[in-house]
DRENROGU-70419 format. One record per residue (C-alpha): residue number from 0; residue in one letter; x, y, z. Coordinates in steps of 0.05 Angstrom, whole numbers, padded with zeros to 5 digits, m for minus. Example, Ala and Ser with C-alpha at 12.3 -4.5 7.8 and 13.67 -1.06 7.14 Angstrom:
REC   n res     px     py     pz
REC   0   A  00246 m00090  00156
REC   1   S  00273 m00021  00143
***
This chain:
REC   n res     px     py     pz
REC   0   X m00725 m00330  00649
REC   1   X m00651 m00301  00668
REC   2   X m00638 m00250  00600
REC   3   X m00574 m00241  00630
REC   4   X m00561 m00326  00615
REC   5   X m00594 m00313  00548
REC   6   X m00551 m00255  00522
REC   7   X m00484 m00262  00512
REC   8   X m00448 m00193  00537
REC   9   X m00404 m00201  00475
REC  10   X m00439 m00207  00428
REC  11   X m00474 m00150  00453
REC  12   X m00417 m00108  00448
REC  13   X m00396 m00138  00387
REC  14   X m00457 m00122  00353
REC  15   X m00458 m00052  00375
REC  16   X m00394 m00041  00347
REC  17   X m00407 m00063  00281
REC  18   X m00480 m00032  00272
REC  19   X m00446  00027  00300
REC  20   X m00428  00051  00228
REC  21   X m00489  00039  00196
REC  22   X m00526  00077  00249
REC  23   X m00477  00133  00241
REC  24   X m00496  00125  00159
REC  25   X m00566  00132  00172
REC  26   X m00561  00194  00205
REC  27   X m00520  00226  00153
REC  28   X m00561  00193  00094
REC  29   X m00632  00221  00124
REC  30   X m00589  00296  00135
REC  31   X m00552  00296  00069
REC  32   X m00590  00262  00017
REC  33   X m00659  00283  00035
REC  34   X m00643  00346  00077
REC  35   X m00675  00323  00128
REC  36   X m00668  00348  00208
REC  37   X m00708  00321  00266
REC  38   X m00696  00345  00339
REC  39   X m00685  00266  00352
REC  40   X m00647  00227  00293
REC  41   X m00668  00159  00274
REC  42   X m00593  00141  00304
REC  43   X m00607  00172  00368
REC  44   X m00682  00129  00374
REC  45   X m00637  00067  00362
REC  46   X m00582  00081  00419
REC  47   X m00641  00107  00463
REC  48   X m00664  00035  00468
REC  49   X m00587  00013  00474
REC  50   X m00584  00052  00527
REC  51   X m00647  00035  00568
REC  52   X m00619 m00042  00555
REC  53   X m00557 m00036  00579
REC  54   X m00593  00009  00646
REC  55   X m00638 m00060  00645
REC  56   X m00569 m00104  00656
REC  57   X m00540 m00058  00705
REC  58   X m00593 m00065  00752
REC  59   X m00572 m00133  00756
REC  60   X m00498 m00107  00783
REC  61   X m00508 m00066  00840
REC  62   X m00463 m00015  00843
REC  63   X m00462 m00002  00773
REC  64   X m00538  00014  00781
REC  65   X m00521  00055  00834
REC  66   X m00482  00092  00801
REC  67   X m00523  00103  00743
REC  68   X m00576  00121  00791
REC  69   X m00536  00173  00821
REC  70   X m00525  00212  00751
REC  71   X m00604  00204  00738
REC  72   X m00620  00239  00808
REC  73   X m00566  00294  00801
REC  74   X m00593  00308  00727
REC  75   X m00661  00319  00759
REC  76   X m00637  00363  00811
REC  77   X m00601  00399  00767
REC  78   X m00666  00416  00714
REC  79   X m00702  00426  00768
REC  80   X m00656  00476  00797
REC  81   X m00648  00516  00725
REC  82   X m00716  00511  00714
REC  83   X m00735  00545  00775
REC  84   X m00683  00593  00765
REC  85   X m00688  00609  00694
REC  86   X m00757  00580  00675
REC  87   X m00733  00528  00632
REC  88   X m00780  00513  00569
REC  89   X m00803  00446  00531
REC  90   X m00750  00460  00487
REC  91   X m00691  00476  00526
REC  92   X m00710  00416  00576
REC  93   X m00713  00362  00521
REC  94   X m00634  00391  00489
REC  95   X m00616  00391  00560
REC  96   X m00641  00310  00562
REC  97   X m00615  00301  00493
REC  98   X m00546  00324  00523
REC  99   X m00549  00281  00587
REC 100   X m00569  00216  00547
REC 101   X m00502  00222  00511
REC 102   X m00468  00222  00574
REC 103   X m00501  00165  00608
REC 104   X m00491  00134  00547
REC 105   X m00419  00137  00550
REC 106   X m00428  00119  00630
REC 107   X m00481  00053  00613
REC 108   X m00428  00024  00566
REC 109   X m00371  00030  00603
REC 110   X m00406  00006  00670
REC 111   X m00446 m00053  00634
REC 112   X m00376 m00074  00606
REC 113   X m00327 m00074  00669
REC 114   X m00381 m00103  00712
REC 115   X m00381 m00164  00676
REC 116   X m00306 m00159  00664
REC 117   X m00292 m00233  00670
REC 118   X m00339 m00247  00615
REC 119   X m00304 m00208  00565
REC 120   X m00271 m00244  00499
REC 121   X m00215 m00190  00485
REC 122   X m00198 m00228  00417
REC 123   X m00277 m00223  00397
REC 124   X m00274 m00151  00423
REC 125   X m00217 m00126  00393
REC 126   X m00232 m00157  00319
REC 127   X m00293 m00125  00318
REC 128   X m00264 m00061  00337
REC 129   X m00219 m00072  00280
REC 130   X m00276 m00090  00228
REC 131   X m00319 m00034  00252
REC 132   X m00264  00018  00234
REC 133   X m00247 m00019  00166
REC 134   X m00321 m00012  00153
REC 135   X m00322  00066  00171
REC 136   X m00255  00063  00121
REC 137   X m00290  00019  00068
REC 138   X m00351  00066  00065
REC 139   X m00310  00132  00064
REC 140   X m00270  00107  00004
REC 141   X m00330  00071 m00033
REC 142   X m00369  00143 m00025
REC 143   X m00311  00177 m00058
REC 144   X m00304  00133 m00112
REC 145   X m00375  00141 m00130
REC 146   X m00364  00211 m00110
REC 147   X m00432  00205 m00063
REC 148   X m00434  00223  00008
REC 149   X m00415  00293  00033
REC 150   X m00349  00335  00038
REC 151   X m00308  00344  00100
REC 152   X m00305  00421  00095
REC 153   X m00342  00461  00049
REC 154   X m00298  00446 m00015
REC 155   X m00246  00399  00031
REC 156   X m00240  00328  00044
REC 157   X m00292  00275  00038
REC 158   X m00329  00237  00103
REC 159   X m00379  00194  00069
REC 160   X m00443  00189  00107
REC 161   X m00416  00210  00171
REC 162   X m00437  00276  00203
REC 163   X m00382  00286  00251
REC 164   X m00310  00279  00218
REC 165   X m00287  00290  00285
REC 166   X m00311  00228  00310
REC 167   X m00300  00190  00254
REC 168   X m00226  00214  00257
REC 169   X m00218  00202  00330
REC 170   X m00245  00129  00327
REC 171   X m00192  00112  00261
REC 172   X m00129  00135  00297
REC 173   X m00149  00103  00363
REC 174   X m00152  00036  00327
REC 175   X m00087  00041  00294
REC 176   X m00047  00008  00351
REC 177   X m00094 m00059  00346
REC 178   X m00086 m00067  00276
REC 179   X m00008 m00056  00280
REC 180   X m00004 m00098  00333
REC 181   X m00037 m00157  00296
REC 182   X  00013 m00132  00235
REC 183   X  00079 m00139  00277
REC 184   X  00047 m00210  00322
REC 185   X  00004 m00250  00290
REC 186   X m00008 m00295  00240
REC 187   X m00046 m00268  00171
REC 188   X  00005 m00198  00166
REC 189   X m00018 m00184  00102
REC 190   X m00098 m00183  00115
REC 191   X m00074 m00134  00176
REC 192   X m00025 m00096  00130
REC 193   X m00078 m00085  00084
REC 194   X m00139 m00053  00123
REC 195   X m00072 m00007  00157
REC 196   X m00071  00019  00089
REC 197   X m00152  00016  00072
REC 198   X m00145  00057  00149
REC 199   X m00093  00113  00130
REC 200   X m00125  00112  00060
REC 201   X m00189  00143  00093
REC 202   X m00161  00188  00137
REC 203   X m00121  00218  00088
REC 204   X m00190  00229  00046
REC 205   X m00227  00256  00107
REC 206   X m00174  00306  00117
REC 207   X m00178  00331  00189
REC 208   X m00110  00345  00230
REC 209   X m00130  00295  00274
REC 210   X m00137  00239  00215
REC 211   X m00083  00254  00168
REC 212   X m00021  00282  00235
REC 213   X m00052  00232  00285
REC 214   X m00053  00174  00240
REC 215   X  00024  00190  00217
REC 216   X  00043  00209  00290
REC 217   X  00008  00140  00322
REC 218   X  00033  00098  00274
REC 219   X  00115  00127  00286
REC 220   X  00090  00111  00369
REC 221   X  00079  00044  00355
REC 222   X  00138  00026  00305
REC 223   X  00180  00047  00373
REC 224   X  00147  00024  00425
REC 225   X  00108 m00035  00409
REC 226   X  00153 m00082  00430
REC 227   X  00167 m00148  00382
REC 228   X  00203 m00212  00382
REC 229   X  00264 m00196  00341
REC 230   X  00240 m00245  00288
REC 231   X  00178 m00196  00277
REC 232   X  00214 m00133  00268
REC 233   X  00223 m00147  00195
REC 234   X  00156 m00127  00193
REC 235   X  00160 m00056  00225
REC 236   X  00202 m00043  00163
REC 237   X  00157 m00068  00116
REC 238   X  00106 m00017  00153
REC 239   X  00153  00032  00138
REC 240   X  00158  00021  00065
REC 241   X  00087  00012  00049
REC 242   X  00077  00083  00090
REC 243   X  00128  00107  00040
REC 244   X  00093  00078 m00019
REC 245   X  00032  00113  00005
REC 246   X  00066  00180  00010
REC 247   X  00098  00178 m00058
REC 248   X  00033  00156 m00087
REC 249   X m00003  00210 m00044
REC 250   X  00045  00266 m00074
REC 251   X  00044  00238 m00142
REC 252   X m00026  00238 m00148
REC 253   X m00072  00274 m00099
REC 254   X m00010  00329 m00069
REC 255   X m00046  00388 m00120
REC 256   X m00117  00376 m00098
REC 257   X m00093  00383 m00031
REC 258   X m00050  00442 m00040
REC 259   X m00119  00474 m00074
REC 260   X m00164  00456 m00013
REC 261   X m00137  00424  00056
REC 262   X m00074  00456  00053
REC 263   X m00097  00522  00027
REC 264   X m00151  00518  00087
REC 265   X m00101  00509  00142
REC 266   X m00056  00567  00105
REC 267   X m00117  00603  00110
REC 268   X m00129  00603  00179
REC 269   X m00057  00604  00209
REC 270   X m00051  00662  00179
REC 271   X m00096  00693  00215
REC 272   X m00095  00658  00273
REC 273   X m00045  00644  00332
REC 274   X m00014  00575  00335
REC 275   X m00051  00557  00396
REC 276   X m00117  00580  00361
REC 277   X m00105  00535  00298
REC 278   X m00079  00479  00333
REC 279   X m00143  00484  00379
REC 280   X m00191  00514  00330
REC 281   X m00203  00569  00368
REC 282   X m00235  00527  00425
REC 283   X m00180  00561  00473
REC 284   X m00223  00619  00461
REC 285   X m00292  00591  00474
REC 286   X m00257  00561  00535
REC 287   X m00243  00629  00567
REC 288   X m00315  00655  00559
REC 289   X m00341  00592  00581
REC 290   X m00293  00592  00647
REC 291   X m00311  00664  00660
REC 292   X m00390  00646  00660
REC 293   X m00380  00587  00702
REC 294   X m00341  00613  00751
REC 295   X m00384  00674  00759
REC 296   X m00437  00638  00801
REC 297   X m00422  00590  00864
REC 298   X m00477  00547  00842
REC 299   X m00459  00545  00768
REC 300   X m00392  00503  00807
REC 301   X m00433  00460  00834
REC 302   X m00493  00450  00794
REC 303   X m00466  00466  00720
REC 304   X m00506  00517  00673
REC 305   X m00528  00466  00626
REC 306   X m00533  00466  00551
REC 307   X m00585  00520  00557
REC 308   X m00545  00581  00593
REC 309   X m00470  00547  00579
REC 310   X m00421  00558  00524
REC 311   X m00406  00490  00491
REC 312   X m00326  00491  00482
REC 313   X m00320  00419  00449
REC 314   X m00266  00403  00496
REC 315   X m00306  00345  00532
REC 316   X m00270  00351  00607
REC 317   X m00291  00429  00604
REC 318   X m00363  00409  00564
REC 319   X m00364  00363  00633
REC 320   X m00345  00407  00685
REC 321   X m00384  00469  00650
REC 322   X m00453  00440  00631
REC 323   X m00451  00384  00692
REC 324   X m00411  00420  00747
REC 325   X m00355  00394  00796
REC 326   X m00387  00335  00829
REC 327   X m00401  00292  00760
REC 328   X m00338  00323  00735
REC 329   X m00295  00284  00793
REC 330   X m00340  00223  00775
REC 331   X m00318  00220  00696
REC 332   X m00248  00244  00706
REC 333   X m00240  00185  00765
REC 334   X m00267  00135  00724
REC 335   X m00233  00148  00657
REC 336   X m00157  00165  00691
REC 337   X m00160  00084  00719
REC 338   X m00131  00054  00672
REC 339   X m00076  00112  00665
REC 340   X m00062  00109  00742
REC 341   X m00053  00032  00731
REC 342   X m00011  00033  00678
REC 343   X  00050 m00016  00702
REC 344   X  00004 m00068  00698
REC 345   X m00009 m00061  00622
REC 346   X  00065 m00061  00614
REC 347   X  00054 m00123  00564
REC 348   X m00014 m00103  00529
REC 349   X  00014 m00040  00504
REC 350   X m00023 m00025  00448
REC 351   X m00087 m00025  00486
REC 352   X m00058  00027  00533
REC 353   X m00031  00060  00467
REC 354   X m00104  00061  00442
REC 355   X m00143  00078  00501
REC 356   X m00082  00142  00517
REC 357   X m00097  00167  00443
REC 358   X m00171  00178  00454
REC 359   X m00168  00200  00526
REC 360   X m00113  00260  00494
REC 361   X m00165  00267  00436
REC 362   X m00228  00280  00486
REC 363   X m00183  00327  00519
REC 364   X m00159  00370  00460
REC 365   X m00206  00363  00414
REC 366   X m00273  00333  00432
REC 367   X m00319  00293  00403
REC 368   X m00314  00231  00445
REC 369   X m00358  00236  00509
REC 370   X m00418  00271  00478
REC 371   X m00414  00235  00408
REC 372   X m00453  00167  00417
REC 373   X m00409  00138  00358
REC 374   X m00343  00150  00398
REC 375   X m00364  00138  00472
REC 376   X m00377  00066  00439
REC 377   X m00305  00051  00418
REC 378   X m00284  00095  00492
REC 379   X m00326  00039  00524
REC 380   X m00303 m00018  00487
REC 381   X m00224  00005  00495
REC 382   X m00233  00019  00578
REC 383   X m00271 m00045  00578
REC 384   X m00210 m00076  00546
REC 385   X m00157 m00042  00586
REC 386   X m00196 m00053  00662
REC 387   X m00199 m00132  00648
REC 388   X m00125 m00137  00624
REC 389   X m00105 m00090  00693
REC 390   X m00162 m00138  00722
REC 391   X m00122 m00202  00694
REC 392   X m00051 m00180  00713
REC 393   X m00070 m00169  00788
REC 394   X m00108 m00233  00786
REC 395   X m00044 m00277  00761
REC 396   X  00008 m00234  00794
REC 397   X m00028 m00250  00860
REC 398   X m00026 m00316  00838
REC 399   X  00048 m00330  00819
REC 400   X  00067 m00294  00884
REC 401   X  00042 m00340  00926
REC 402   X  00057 m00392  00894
REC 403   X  00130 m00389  00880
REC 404   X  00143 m00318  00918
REC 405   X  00162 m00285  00862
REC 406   X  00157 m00207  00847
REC 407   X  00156 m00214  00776
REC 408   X  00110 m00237  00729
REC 409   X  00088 m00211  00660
REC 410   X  00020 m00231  00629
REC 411   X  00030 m00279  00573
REC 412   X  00004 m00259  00501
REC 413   X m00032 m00304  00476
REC 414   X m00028 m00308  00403
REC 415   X m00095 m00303  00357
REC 416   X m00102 m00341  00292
REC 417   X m00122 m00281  00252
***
């Protein structure tokens, strides 16, 4: 029996992205309602077995395995090199795994996806990264209005089930351009118009900088850049009045509550911080101590210190480089820069690049992404996304060329029902 006949990479993908959520609920359910903490979540056993299925499916490309292979060997070299040197226990050699497995996570998706490029249903893919954030948005306001679920901060903002609102904020922004895209384009504005609002409504209640700046600051990049037929741009101003609606109604109503918490928070600590340390949360700090340590040892450069002797700066680059060393580092940063190095050839899928340049800029300056299972999926899904479009455009500019000798040629967007 060929599995790879009998499972449909889509829907594979698909379905991650939309249990995604609810794994990310379980987790936070078992933690917050029950006070509950294992060393291995009930989330984590579930993407375990993702990941050892999509390692199954790679085997069948070969240079993906390859390269899986290759970040499985240098992970053994590496424990086996701290272990000699600093007599690794149990312990510190299973959060040193635990670690790892969210990278090869990240890795597995990502080469699983582009390796079976051609096979990819962008419409399929893209709705159901659309519906996976409205259900993140859905359960963050239903949790608030039932007032379950767990604050952001201590006595600030509100992130349902979901243990990190770094994440959770990362993936909502980066999934702005889709649904604005579908809002300006396509047919069924008003379904589109309304989870951009259910979307802003629940970053505003999670209450991170990332969530309520990012969201504002995305949504401005795409009323400019996104480019519309003329007959569409009636809608960019109808985006701009409902935005405005939201903000009166925002001041009107909730303004106080967030002047007595969120606001009063980031007062707080911008007063006794320097900008760069509140706009980084102090992670430029942890950065230097972690540079110094690395740096301080040739092999640290080449083989990483791990979890167990590093400083984890929740930059993921620097987590990379630090905990991993060089060599992987080159690996990550030369596969996730692609699509930014071939960025011409997205010039018509825009909001995809849009998308995929938010949470590259996000992993950068705030984390969260490559070593947060929850993210890496939506990273995976986005690259995925933007390598078959650059994929495509090669494909039919090599085409057109030859057959009419032509140096121009845009790729066509083909319009969705929904």
């Amino acid at each position: 029996m060929n599995l790879n006949k009998k499972i449909d990479i889509n829907f594979a993908i698909c379905f991650l992205l939309i249990a995604t959520p609810f794994i990310d609920s379980i987790n936070g359910i078992y933690i917050f309602m029950f006070n509950r903490e294992l060393a291995i979540s009930p989330g984590q056993y579930i993407r375990i077995i993702i990941i050892l299925f999509f390692i199954f499916f790679s085997i069948k490309k070969q240079k993906g395995f390859q390269l899986i292979l290759i970040f499985l060997t240098f992970f053994l070299f590496q424990q086996a090199y701290l272990a000699l040197r600093y007599y690794l226990n149990n312990k510190e050699f299973f959060n040193e795994a635990l670690l790892f497995s969210k990278l090869l996570f990240m890795v597995s998706i990502i080469i699983l996806l582009i390796s079976n490029y051609s096979k990819l249903n962008s419409d399929k893919i893209i709705n159901s990264l659309i519906n996976s954030a409205i259900i993140i948005s859905i359960i963050i306001i239903v949790t608030k209005i039932f007032n379950i679920g767990v604050p952001t901060y201590t006595y600030a903002g509100h992130k349902g089930f979901f243990i990190e609102q770094n994440a959770i904020s990362n993936i909502l922004v980066s999934i702005i351009p889709f649904i604005l895209n579908k809002t300006f384009v396509y047919k069924r504005r008003s379904k589109n118009l309304l989870y951009y609002i259910l979307l802003l409504s629940a970053c505003f209640l999670i209450g991170t900088r990332v969530a309520i700046f990012g969201s504002l600051i995305v949504t401005v990049i795409c009323v400019f850049s996104l480019k519309v037929d003329k007959r569409y741009e009636k809608y960019k101003m109808m985006l701009v009045g409902v935005v405005l609606a939201m903000g009166i109604i925002f001041v009107n109503i909730f303004w106080q509550i967030y002047m007595d918490t969120i606001i009063l928070r980031y007062k707080y600590f911008l007063e006794r911080l320097d900008l760069l340390s509140f706009i980084f949360s102090s992670r430029n700090v942890t950065l230097k101590i972690a540079a110094d340590k690395f740096f301080s040892d040739p092999m640290f450069i080449i083989m990483g210190t791990g979890l167990t002797k590093g400083e984890l700066v929740e930059l993921d680059l620097f987590d990379v480089l630090f905990f991993q060393g060089l060599f992987v580092f080159i690996i990550i940063s030369s596969i996730l820069s692609y699509p930014v190095l071939k960025f011409r050839k997205l010039k018509n899928k825009g909001y995809c690049l849009i998308s995929y340049l938010i949470i590259l800029i996000l992993l950068i300056v705030s984390g969260h992404v490559i070593y947060t299972p929850m993210s890496a999926t939506y990273l995976g899904a986005i690259y995925a996304l933007n390598y078959k479009f650059i994929k495509e455009y090669r494909k039919n500019y090599n085409y057109y060329r030859k057959d009419d000798n032509s140096m121009s040629f845009f790729i066509s967007e083909n319009k969705q029902s929904d």
